[in-house]
C-alpha positions as CSV (number, residue, x, y, z in Angstrom):
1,X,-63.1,255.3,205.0
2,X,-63.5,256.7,201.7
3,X,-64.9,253.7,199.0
4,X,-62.7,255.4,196.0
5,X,-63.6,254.0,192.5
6,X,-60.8,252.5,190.7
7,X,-60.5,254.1,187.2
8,X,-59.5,252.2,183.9
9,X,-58.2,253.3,181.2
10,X,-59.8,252.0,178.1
11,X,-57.9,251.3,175.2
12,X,-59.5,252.7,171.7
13,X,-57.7,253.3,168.1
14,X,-59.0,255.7,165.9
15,X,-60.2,254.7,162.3
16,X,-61.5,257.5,160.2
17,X,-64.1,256.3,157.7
18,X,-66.8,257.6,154.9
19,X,-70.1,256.6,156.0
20,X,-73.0,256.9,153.0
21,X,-76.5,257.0,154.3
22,X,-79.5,257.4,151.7
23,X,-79.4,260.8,152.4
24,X,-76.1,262.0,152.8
25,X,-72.2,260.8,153.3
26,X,-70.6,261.6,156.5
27,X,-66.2,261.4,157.0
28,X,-65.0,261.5,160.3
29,X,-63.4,258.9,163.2
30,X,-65.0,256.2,165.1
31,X,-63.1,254.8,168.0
32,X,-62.6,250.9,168.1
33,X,-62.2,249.2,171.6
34,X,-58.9,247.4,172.0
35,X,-61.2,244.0,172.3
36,X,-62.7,244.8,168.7
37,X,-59.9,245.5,166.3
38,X,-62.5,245.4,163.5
39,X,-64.8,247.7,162.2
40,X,-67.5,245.6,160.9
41,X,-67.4,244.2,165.2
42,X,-68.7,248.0,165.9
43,X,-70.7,247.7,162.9
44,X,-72.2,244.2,164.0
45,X,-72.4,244.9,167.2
46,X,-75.6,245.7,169.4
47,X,-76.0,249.3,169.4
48,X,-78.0,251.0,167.1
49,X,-76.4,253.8,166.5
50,X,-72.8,254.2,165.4
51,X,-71.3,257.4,167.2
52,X,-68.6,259.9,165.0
53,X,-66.4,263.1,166.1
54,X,-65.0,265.4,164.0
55,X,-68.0,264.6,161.1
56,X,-67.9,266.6,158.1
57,X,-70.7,266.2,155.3
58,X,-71.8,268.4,152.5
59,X,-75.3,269.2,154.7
60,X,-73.3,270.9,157.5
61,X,-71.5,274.4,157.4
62,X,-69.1,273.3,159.5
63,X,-67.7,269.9,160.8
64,X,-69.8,268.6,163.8
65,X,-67.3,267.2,166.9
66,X,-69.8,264.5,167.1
67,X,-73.0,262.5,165.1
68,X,-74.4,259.4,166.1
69,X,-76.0,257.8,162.7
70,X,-78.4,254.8,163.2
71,X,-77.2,252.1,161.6
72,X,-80.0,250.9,160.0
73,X,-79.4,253.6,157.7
74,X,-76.2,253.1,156.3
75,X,-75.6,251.9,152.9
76,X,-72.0,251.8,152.6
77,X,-69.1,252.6,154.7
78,X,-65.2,252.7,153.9
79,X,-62.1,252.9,155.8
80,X,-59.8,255.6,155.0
81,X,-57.6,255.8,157.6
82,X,-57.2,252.8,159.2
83,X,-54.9,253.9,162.5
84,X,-55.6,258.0,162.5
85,X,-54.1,258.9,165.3
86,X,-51.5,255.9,166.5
């Protein structure tokens, strides 16, 4: 018998944010897991990095399809689209 690995499906929504470091600002999405419907939980939570797709900045020719920034570094951050995506 074959042991076959039961997959789950994780629910996320899609919040697209400005993210201001002291070097640069960053817009793109995060992903929120259904259990955290807040973004200050994936910015309180215990990873140190915060991980983005679709990033654009000023310092970048073209958007980058994903950035983690750690979070020790970010100065502000603001929600601009709250359900992009949904």
């Amino acid at each position: 018998m074959q042991n076959k690995k039961k997959k789950v499906k994780q629910e996320f929504r899609k919040v697209k944010v400005w993210v201001k470091t002291g070097v640069s600002t960053y817009t793109g999405t995060i992903y929120l897991p259904a259990k955290r419907t807040r973004v200050s939980d994936v910015i309180n939570d215990d990873r140190k990095f915060l991980s983005m797709t679709n990033v654009e900045s000023k310092d970048f020719a073209q958007p980058k399809s994903f950035l983690a920034i750690n979070k020790n570094l970010i100065e502000l951050l603001e929600i601009l689209e709250p359900n992009k995506g949904e």
